[in-house]
N, C-alpha and C positions, 0 to 999 in steps of 0.2 A: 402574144407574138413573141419570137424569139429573136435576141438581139445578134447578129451574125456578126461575127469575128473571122476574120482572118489570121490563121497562125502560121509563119512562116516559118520553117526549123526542117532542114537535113536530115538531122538524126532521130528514125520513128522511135528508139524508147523512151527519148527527152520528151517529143510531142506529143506522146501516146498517154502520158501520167498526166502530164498537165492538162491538154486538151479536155481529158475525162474528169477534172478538178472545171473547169469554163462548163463543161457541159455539165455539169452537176447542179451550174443555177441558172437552167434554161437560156443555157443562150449555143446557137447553131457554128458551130466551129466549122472553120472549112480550109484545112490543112494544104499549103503550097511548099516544094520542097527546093526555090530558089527563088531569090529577087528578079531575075529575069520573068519568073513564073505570077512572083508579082505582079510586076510591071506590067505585062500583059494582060493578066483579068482586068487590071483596076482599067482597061480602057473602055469594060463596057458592064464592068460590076463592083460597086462601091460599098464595103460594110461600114458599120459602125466604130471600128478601131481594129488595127493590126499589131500584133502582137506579131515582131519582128529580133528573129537570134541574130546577132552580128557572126559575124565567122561563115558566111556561110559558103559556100564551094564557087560561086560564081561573080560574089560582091559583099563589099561588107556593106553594115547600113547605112554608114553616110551613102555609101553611094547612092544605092535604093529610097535614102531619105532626097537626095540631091534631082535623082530623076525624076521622085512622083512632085514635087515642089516646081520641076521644072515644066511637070503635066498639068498645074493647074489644081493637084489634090490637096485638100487639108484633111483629111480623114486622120482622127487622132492615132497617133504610132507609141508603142512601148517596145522598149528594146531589149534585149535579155543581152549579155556580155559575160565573157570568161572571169574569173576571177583577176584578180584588179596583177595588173602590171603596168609596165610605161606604156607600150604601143595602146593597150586597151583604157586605161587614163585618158590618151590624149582621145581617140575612139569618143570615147564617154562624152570629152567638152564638144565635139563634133556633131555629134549627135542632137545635143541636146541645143545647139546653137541654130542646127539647120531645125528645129522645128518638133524633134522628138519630147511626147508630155512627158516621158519619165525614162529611167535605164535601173534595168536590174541586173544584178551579180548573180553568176550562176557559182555554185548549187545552191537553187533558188528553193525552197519552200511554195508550195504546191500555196498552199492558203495567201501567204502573204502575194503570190501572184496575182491571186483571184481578187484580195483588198484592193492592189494598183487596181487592178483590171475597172472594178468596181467605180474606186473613185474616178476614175478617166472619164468609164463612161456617165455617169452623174453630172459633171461638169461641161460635157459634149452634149448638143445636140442630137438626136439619133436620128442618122439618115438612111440608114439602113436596118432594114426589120423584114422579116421573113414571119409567116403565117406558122404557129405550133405545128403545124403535124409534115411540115416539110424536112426529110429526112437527107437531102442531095449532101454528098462531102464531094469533095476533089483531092486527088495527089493522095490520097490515104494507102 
């Protein structure tokens, strides 16, 4: 079975490289291009961890971390972030205070993604798994 990730990221050549790095160790990516777009699936489909860019056109992640916490979700969250400044500093303790397992600094290294990615999932529960041969994306 393949372990189904949500990646949420605006910009398709950021999510386009990394995605194809998750999907390299069998696991089913399923690309969302706003936290609003979020927030909406997880009302009636739950992966195993989302993989969430801050910055993004309609919210940044506290918020989308603030909503799904306020919906009831613990589905593990990794954050990806601009390189480091004040606004994205404080961002970062935000983050990681509402519930976020980790935050990364972009330009992120493709592998070292996949390591978080890894570990996150490892120490989660999997509640969400999808059958190998199911090929469905969204928002691609």
């Amino acid at each position: 079975m393949k372990t189904r990730i949500f990646f949420v990221e605006a910009n398709p050549a950021i999510h386009g490289n990394l995605r194809d790095v998750l999907e390299s160790r069998y696991m089913d990516v399923h690309t969302l291009s706003s936290g609003s777009a979020l927030i909406g699936r997880m009302e009636h489909d739950v992966p195993a961890l989302i993989v969430l860019r801050d910055g993004l056109p309609d919210m940044r992640a506290s918020a989308v971390l603030r909503a799904l916490q306020q919906a009831g979700h613990d589905t593990p969250v990794i954050v990806i972030g601009d390189a480091v400044s004040t606004l994205d500093s404080v961002e970062l303790i935000v983050c990681l205070e509402l519930g976020a397992d980790d935050y990364v600094r972009m330009p992120c290294n493709p592998r070292e993604l996949l390591s978080r990615v890894e570990n996150v999932l490892r120490r989660a529960p999997h509640k969400s798994q999808m059958p190998a041969n199911t090929m469905g994306r969204c928002g691609i």
